[in-house]
VOKE-848000 format. One record per residue: x, y, z of N, C-alpha, C in turn; residue in three letters. Coordinates in Angstrom, 2 decimals. Layout:
# residues N
+---------+---------+---------+---------+---------+---------+---------+---------+---------+------+
:     n.X :     n.Y :     n.Z :    ca.X :    ca.Y :    ca.Z :     c.X :     c.Y :     c.Z : type :
+---------+---------+---------+---------+---------+---------+---------+---------+---------+------+
:       X :       Y :       Z :       X :       Y :       Z :       X :       Y :       Z :  ala :
...
+---------+---------+---------+---------+---------+---------+---------+---------+---------+------+
//
This chain:
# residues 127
+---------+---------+---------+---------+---------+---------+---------+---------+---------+------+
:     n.X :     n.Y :     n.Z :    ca.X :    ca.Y :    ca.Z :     c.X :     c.Y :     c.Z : type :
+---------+---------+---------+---------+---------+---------+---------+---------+---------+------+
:  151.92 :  107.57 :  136.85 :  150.75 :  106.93 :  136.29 :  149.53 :  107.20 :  137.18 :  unk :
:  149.83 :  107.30 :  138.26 :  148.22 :  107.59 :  139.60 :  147.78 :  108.80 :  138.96 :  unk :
:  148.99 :  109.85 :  139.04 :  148.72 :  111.24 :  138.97 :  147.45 :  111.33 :  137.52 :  unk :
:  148.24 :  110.68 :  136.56 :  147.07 :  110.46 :  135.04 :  145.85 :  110.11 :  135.44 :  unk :
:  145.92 :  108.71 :  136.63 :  144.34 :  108.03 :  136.53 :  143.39 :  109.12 :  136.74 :  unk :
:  144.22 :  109.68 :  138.27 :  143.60 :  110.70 :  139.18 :  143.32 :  112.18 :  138.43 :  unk :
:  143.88 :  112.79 :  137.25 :  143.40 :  113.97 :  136.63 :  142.14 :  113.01 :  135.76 :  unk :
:  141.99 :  111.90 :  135.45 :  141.20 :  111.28 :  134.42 :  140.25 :  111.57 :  134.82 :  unk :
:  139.96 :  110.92 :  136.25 :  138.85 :  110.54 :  137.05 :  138.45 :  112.13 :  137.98 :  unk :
:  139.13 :  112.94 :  138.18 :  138.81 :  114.38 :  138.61 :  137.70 :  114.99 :  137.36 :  unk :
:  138.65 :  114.91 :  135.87 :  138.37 :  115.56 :  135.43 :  136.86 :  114.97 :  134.49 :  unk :
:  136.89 :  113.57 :  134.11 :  135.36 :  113.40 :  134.22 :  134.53 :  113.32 :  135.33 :  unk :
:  134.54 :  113.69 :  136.70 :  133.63 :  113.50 :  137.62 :  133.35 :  115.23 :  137.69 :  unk :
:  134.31 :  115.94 :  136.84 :  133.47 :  117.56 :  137.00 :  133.02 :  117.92 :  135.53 :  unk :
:  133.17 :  117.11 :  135.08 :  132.74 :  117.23 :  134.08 :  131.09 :  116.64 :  134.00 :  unk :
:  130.68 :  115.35 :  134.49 :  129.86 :  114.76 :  134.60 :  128.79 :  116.09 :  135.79 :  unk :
:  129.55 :  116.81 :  136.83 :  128.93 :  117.41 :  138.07 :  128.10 :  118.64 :  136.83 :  unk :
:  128.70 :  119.15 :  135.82 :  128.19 :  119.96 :  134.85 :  127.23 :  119.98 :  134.51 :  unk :
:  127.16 :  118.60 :  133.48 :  125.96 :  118.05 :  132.86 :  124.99 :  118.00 :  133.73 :  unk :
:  125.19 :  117.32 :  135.02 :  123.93 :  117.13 :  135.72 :  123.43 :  118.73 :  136.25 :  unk :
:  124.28 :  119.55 :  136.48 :  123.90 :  120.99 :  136.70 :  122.81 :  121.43 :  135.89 :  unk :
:  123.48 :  121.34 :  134.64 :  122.92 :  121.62 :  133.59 :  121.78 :  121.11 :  133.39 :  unk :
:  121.37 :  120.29 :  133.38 :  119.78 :  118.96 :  133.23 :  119.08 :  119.43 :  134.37 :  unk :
:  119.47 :  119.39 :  136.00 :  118.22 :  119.83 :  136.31 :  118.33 :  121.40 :  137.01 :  unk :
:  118.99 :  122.64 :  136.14 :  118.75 :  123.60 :  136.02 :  117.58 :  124.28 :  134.68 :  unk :
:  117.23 :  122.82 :  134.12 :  116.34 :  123.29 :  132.78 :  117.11 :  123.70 :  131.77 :  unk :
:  118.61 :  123.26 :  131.43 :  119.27 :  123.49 :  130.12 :  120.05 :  124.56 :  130.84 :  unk :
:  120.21 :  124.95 :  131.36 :  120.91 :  126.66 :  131.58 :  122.73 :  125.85 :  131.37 :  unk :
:  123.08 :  126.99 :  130.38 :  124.68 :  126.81 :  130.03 :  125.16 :  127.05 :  130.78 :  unk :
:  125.04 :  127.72 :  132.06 :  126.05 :  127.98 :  133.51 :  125.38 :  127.84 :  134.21 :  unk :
:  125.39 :  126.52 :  135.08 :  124.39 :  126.24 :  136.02 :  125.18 :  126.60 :  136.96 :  unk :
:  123.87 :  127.39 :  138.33 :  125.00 :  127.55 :  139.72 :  125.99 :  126.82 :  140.19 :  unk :
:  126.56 :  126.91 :  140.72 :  128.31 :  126.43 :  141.46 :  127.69 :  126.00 :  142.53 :  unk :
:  126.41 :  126.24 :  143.15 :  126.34 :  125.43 :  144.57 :  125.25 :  124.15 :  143.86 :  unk :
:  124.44 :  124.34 :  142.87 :  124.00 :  122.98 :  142.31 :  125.42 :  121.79 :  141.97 :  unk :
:  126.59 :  122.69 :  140.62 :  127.49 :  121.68 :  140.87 :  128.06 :  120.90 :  142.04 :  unk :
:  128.60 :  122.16 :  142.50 :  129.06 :  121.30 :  144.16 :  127.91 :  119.89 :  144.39 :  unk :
:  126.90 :  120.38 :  144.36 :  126.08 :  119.39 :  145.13 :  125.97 :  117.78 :  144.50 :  unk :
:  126.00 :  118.04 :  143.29 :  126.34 :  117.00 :  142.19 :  127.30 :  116.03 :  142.60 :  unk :
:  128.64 :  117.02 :  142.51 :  129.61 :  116.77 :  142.90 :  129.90 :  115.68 :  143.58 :  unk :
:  128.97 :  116.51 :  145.19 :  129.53 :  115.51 :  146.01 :  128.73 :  114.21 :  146.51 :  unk :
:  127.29 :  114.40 :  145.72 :  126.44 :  113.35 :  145.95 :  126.96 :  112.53 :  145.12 :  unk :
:  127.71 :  112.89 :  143.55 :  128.98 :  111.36 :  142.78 :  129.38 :  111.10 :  143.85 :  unk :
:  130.58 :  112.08 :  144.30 :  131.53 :  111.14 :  145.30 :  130.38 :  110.86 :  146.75 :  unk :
:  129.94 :  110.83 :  147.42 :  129.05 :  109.95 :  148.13 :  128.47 :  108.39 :  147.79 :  unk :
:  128.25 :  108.31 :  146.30 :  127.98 :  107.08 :  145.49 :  129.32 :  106.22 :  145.46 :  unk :
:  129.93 :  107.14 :  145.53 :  131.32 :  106.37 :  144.63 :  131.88 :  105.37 :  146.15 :  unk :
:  131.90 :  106.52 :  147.15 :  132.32 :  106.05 :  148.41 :  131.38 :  105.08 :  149.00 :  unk :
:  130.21 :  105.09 :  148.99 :  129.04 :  103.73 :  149.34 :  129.58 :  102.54 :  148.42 :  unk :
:  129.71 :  102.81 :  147.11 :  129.83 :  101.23 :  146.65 :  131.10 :  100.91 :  146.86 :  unk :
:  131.82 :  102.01 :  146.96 :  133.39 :  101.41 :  147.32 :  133.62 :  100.62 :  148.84 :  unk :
:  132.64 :  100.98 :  149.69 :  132.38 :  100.65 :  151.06 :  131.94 :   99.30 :  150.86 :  unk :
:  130.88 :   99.15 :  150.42 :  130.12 :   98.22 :  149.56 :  130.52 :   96.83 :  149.58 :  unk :
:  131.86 :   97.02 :  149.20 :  132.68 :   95.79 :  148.62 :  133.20 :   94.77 :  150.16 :  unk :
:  133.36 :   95.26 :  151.04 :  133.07 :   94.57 :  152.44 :  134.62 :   93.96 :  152.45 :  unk :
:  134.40 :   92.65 :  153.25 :  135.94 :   92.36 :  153.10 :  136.80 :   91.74 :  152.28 :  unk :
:  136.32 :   91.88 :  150.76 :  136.55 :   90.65 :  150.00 :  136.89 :   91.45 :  148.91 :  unk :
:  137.10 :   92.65 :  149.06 :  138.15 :   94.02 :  148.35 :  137.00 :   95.26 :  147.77 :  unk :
:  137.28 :   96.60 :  147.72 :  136.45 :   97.28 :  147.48 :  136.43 :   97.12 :  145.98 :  unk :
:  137.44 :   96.78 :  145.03 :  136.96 :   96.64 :  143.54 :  136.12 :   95.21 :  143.31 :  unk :
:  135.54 :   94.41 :  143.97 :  135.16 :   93.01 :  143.49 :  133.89 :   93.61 :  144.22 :  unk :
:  133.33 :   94.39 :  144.87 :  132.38 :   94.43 :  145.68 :  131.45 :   95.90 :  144.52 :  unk :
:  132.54 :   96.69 :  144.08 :  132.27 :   97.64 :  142.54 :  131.65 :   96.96 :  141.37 :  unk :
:  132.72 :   95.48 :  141.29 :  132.13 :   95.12 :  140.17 :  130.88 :   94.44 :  140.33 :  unk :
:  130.83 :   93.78 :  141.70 :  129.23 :   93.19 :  141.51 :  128.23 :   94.34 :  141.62 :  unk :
:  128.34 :   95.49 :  142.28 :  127.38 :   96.46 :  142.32 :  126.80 :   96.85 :  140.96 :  unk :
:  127.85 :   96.87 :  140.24 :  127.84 :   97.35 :  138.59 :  126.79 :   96.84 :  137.86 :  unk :
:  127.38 :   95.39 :  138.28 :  126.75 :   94.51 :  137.65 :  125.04 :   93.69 :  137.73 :  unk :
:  125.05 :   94.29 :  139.01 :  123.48 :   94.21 :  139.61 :  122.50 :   95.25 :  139.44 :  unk :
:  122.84 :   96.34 :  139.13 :  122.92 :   97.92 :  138.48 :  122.57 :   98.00 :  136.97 :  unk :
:  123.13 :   97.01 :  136.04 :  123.25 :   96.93 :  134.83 :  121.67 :   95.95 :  134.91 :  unk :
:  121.77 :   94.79 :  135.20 :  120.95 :   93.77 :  134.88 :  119.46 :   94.30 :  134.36 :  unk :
:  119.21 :   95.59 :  135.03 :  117.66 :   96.06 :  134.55 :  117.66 :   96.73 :  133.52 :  unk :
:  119.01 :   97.21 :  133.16 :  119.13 :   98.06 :  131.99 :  118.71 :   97.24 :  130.86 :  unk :
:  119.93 :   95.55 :  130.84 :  119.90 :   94.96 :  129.81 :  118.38 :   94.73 :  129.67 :  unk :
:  117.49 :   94.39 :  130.37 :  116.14 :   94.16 :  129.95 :  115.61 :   95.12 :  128.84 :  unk :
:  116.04 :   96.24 :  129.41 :  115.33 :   97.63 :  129.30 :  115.48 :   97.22 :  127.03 :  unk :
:  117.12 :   97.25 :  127.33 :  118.00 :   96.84 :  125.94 :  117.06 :   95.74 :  125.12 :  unk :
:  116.96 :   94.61 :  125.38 :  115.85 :   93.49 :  124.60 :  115.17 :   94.15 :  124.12 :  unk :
:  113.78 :   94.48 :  125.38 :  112.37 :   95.06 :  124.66 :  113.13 :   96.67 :  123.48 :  unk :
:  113.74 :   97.21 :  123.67 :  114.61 :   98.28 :  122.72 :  114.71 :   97.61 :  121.41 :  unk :
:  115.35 :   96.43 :  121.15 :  115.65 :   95.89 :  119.90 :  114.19 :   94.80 :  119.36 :  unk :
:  113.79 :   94.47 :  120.45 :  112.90 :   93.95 :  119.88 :  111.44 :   94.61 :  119.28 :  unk :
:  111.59 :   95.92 :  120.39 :  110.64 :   97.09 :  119.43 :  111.23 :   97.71 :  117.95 :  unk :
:  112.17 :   97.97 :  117.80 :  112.97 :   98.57 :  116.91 :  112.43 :   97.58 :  115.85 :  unk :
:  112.96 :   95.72 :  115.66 :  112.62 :   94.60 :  114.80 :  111.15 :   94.76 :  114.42 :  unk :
:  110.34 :   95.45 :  115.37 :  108.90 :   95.18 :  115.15 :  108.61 :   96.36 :  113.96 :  unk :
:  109.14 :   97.54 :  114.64 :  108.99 :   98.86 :  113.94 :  109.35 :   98.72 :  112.22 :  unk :
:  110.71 :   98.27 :  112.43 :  111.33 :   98.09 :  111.16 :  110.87 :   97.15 :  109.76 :  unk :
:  109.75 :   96.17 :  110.70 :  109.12 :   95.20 :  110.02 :  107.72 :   95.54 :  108.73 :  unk :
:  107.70 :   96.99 :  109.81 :  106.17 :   97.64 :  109.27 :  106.53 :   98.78 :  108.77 :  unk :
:  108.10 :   99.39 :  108.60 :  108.24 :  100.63 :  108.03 :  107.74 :  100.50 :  106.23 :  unk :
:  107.43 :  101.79 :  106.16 :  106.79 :  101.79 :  104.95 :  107.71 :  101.75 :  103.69 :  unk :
:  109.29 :  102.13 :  103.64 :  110.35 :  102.20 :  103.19 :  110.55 :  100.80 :  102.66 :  unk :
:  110.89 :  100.08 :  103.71 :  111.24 :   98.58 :  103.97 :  110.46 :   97.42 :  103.16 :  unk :
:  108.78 :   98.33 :  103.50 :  108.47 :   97.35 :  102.46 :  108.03 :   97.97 :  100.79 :  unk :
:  108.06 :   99.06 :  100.98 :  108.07 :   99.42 :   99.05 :  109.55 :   98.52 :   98.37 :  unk :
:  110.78 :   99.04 :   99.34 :  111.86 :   98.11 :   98.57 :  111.71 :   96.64 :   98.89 :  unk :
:  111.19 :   96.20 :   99.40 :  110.69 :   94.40 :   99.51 :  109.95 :   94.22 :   98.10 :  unk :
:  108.98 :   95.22 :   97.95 :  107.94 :   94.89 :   96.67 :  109.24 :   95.19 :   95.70 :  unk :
:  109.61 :   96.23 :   95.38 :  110.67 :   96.46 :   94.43 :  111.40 :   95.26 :   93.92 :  unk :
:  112.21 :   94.70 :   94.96 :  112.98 :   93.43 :   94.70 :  112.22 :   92.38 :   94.32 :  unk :
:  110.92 :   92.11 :   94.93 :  109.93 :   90.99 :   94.31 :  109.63 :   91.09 :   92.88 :  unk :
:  109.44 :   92.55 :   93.14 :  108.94 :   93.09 :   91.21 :  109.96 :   92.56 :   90.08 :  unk :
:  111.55 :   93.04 :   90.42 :  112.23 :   92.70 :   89.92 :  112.89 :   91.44 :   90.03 :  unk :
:  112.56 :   90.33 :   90.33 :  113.09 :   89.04 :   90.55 :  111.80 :   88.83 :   89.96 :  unk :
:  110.96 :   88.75 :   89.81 :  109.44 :   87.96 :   88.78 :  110.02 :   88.69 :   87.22 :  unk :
:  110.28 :   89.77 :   87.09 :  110.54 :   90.74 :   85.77 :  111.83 :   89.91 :   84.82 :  unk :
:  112.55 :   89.31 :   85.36 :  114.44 :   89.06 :   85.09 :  113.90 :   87.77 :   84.89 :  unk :
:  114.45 :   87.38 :   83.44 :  114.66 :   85.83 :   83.30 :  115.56 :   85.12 :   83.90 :  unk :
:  115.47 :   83.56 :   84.02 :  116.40 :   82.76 :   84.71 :  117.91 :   82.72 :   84.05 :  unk :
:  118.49 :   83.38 :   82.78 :  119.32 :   83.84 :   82.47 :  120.27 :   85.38 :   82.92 :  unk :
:  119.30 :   86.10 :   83.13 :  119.53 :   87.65 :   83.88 :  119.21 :   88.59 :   82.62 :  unk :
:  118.26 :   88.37 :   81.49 :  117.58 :   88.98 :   80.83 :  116.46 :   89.97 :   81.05 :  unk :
:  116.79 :   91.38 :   81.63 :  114.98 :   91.78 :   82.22 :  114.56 :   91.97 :   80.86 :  unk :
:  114.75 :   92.18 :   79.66 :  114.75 :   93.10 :   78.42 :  113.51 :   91.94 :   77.57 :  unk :
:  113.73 :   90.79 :   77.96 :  113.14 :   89.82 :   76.99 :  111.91 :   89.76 :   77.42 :  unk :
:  111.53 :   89.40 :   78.86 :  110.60 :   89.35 :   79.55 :  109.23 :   91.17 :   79.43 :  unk :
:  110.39 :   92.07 :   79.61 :  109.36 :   93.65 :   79.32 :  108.57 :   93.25 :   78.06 :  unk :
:  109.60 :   93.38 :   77.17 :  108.83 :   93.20 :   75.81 :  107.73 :   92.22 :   75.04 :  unk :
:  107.91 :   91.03 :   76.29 :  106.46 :   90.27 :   75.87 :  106.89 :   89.28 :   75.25 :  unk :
:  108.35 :   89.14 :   75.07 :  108.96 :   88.42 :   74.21 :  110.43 :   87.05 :   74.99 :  unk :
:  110.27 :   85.77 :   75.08 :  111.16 :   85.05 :   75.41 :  112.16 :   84.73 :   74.36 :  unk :
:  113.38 :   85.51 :   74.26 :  114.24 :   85.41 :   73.39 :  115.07 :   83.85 :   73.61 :  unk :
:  115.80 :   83.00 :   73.00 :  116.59 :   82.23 :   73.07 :  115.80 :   81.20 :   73.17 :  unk :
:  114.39 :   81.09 :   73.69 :  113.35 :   79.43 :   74.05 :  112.53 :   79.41 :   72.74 :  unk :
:  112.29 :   78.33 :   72.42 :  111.35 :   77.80 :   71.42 :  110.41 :   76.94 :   71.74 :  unk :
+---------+---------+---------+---------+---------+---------+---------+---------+---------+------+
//
């Protein structure tokens, strides 16, 4: 089971050393081998600080608060994200032709579910 974690974690941390090759080589599909390396080992340098990190009270509890202190600016980041998105979505032009649409057609439809009586100018069934 180690042997699995350990190809897991090899094989996304060179995988990840790629991408970043790749990004700040300007896109290039084979970025140099001494940029990866460098990637590489500045992950594992990170990995080994927060694992250090964790002090005497275990290196995974000292990971997870790092994580988690790490994250906290993101989630902000996340709010104003959805709450721009709610704003955007409020004023899309789509959103509101089908708003009018549905208004159109809920004034058009009798309180029976007749639209046919109402087009024609005509209230069938009332006297």
């Amino acid at each position: 089971m180690i042997i699995l974690v350990s190809i897991f974690f090899v094989s996304g941390a060179d995988a990840a050393s790629v991408v970043m090759g790749t990004l700040s080589q300007g896109g290039s599909v084979h970025p140099k081998r001494n940029v990866v390396i460098f990637w590489g080992v500045l992950m594992g340098g990170v990995a080994i600080v927060m694992l250090l990190a964790g002090g005497g009270g275990g290196a995974l509890s000292g990971l997870q608060n790092l994580t988690i202190i790490v994250a906290a600016p993101f989630a902000v980041v996340m709010i104003g994200l959805c709450w721009s998105l709610w704003r955007d979505l409020r004023t899309d032009p789509l959103v509101l032709k089908e708003n009018e649409m549905l208004k159109t057609l809920r004034e058009n439809v009798d309180a029976d579910g007749d639209p046919s009586s109402r087009r024609r100018g005509r209230h069938v069934g009332r006297h």
